[in-house]
N, C-alpha and C positions, 0 to 999 in steps of 0.2 A: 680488426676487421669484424664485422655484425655478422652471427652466424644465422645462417637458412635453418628454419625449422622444418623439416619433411612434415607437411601437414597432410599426406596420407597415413603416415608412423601414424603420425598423434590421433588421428581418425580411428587406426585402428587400437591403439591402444584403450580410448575411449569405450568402446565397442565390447572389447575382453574386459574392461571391468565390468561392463554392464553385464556380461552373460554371469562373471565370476559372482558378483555382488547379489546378482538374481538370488543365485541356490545360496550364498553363504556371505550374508554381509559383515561389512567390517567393521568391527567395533573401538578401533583402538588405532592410535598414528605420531607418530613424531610428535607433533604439535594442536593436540586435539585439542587445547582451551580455547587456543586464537583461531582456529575453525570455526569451534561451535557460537564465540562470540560473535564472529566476523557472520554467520550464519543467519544469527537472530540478532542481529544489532541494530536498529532502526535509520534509514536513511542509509543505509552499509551499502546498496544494489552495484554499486560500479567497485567498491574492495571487494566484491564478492565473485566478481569477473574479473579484477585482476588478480586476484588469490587462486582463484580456479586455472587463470591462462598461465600463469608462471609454472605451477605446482606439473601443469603437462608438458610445459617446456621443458622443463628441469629431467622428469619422467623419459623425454625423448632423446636429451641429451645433457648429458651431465656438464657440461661444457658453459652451459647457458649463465649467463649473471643472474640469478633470481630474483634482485631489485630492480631489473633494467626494464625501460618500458618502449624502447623507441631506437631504431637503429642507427641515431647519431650522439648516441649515451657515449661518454668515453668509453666505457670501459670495453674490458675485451672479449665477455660473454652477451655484448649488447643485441640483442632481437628483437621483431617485429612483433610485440604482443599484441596490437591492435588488428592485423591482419588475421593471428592465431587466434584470436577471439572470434570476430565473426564470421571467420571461414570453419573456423571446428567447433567451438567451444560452443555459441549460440547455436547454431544448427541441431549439435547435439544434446542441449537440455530442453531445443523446443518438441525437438518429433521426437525424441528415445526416451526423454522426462518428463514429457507431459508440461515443458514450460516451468519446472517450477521454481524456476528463477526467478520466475515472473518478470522476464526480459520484452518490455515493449518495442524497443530499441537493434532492432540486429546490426549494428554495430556500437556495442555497447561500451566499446571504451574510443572514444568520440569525442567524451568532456573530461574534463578534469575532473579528477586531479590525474588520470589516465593519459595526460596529454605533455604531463613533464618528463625527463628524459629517461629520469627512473623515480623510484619511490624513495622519499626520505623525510626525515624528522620535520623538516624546516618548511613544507607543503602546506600551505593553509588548511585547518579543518578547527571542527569542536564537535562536544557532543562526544556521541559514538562514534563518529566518524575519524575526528583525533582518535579513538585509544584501537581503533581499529587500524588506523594508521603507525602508528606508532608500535602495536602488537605484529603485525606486517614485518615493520624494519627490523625488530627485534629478533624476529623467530624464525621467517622464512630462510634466511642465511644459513637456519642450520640443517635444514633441508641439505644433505653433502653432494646426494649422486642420483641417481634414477632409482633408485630400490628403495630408498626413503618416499622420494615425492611420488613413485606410487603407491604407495601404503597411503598416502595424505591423498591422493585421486582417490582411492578405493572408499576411504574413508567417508568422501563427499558425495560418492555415487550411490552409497548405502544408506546417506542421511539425507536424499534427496528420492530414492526410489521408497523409504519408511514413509515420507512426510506425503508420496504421491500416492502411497495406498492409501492411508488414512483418510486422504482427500477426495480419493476413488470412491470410500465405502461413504464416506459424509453428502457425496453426490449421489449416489443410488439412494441414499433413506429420501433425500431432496426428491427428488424424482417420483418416488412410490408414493410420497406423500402429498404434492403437487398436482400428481398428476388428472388427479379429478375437479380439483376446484377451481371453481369460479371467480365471478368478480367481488359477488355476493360474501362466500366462503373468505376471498382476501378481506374484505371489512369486515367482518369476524375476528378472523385472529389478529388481526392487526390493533383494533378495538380490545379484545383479550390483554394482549401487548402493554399499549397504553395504559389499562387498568391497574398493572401491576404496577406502574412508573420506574421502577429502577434506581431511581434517586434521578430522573430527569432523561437516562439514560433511554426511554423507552421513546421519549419524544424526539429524540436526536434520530433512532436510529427508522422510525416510519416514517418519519418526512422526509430522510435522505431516499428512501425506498419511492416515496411518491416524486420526488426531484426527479431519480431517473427515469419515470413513465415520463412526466411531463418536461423532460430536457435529456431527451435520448440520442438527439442528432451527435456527429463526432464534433463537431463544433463546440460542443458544453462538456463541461469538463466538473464533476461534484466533489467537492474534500470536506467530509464532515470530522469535525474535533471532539474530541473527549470532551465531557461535562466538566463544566466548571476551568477549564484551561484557553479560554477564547485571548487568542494575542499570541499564545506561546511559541508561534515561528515567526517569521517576516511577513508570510504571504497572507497569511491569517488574518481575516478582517472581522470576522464574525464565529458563529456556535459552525454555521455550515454555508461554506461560500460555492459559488456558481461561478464561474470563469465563462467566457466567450472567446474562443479564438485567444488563450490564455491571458485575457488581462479582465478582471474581476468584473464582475457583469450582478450579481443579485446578493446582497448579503440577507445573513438570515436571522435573526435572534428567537434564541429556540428558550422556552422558562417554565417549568410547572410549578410554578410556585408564583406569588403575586410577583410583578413589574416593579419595582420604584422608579421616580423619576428620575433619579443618577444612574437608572438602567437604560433608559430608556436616550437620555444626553450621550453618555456613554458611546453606545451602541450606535447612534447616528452620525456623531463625530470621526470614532474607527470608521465607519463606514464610507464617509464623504472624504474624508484622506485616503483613505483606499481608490476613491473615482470609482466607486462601485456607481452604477445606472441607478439603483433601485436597493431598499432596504423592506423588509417583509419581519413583521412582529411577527412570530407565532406562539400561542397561547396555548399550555397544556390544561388537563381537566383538573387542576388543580390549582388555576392561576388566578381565580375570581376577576377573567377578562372581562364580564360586560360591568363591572364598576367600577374599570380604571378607566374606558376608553375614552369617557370626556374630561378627564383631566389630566393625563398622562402625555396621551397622543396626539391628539389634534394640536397641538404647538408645535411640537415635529413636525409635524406632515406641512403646516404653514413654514416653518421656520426653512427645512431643504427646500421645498417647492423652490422657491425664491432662489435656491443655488442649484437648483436643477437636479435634485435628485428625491427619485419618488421616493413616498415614506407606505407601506400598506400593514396592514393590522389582521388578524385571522385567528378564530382558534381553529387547532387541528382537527376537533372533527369537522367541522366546515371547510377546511383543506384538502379533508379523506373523502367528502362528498363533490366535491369541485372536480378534482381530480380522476379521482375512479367512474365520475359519470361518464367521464372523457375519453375512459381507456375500458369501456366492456371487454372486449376482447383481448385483454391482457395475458402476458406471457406467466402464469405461476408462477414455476418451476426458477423463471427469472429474476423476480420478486421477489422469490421467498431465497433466494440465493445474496439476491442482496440485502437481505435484512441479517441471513449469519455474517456474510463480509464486514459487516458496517457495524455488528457489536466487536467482532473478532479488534476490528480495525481503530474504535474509538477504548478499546480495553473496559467493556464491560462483563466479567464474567458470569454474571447471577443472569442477565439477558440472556447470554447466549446459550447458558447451559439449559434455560425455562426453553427455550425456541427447540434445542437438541431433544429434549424431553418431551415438550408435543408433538415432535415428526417420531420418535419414537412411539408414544402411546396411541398417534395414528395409527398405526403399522402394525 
């Protein structure tokens, strides 16, 4: 028989760690490798809610099967984790956490692999996600009674109220530093930006910055990729794609360095198997774009035409001037938020820490 979880208990136990964790957090737990992995493991976001729902199940009742996910599991600690998830668990990392699950989802276990009856080896995954799975089966089990899997709550409540300070004080320098400039000011440092190039890094991470001024509606949806890794998932059709109502809408090829033409084939091909609408060259200041463009390009642009899908060509500051004429009145603070996300995000660290370093020597 599937046991009832009191998800007032779990509310409040939730609650007591946070006041606990406040004055005195917790550094150490049963299983703090497969935490911290499961924590920062890429693509992890749903073992990360079912690692968090179990560990408070367990916490509330010792009773509970810690693998089980679903109230028609055999076994005989089988419970509703999906209910326990977005009736407590979401609730409480988005108003007492500040979100930073980064749950867009309030009911986050919804999809699988969250949707089989419990967790186990044989679950389709890769990546991180396999050894997150598999770290899961292994470890969580040994989680015995409620005085362990709260030591492992306590544990995640500490390294997610650390990770919201850090982000608290990364947002105020954002803010102090933002908060006077213009549209003027953003083509400045963004210009600054670009000068530096990053090894290409710098071009990925302003045009994703100009993507969201000029594709803000919730309909468009921006994934910029790390340099030099275009292809590396399934969805990946370019350096930085654009979705529409999630099916691929603008790809983008981003280069500061000259084009060749098997860049250029390339890049059009992923592109038109993807059924992307439209494909968009952008040229960094480092890319000698005006003496590629007649012999590079215009065959593309002829060659999709004919299959229906547009080919356009740009260099970036021509895209910095198009754009930013468009959006005077532009949000900073906004802007300059997503230019730290998009280095944090494509793993460029010499960007991001240049970007940390001028909102510091702002200030």
């Amino acid at each position: 028989m599937a046991i009832d979880i009191d998800k007032s208990v779990a509310t409040k136990l939730l609650h007591e760690s946070y006041k606990a964790c406040s004055n005195t957090p917790t550094v150490n737990c049963p299983i703090k490798d497969t935490i911290d992995f499961i924590m920062s493991g890429k693509n992890c976001l749903t073992y990360r809610y079912i690692m968090f729902t179990a560990l408070l199940a367990k916490a509330v009742d010792s009773e509970i099967d810690i693998l089980s996910l679903q109230v028609d599991d055999s076994s005989d600690g089988a419970y509703n984790a999906r209910s326990l998830a977005s009736e407590v668990v979401y609730p409480f990392q988005k108003n007492i956490l500040g979100n930073m699950l980064n749950g867009a989802n309030s009911d986050p276990l919804v999809n699988n692999p969250a949707r089989n009856p419990r967790l186990a080896k044989t679950t389709k995954a890769r990546g991180d996600c396999k050894k997150a799975l598999e770290l899961l089966c292994d470890n969580l089990p040994k989680i015995q009674d409620n005085h362990e899997a709260r030591k492992c709550i306590d544990y995640i409540v500490s390294m997610l109220l650390e990770a919201k300070a850090a982000r608290d004080i990364q947002q105020s320098l954002l803010q102090e530093f933002s908060g006077n400039m213009s549209v003027f000011r953003i083509r400045e440092f963004m210009s600054e930006l670009l000068d530096k190039g990053f090894g290409g890094a710098a071009l990925v991470i302003v045009t994703t910055a100009l993507y969201h001024l000029q594709y803000s509606d919730d309909e468009y949806r921006i994934s910029a990729h790390p340099v030099n890794q275009s292809g590396s998932s399934k969805r990946q059709f370019s350096d930085l794609d654009v979705f529409r109502d999630d099916l691929p809408f603008i790809a983008t090829e981003l280069k500061d360095k000259p084009f060749s033409s098997s860049d250029v084939d390339h890049a059009a091909e992923t592109a038109y198997k993807a059924h992307a609408k439209s494909l968009m060259f952008v040229a960094g200041r480092h890319s000698t774009f005006a003496s590629q463009f007649p012999t590079y390009f215009d065959d593309a642009r002829k060659k999709y035409a004919d299959k229906g899908m547009y080919v356009g060509i740009t260099s970036i500051d021509n895209l910095l001037d198009t754009i930013l004429s468009a959006h005077i009145d532009l949000n900073a603070a906004h802007i300059i938020d997503i230019i730290v996300k998009t280095a944090e995000s494509i793993k460029a660290p010499e960007a991001q820490m240049w970007v940390y370093e001028r909102m510091s020597d702002a200030n």
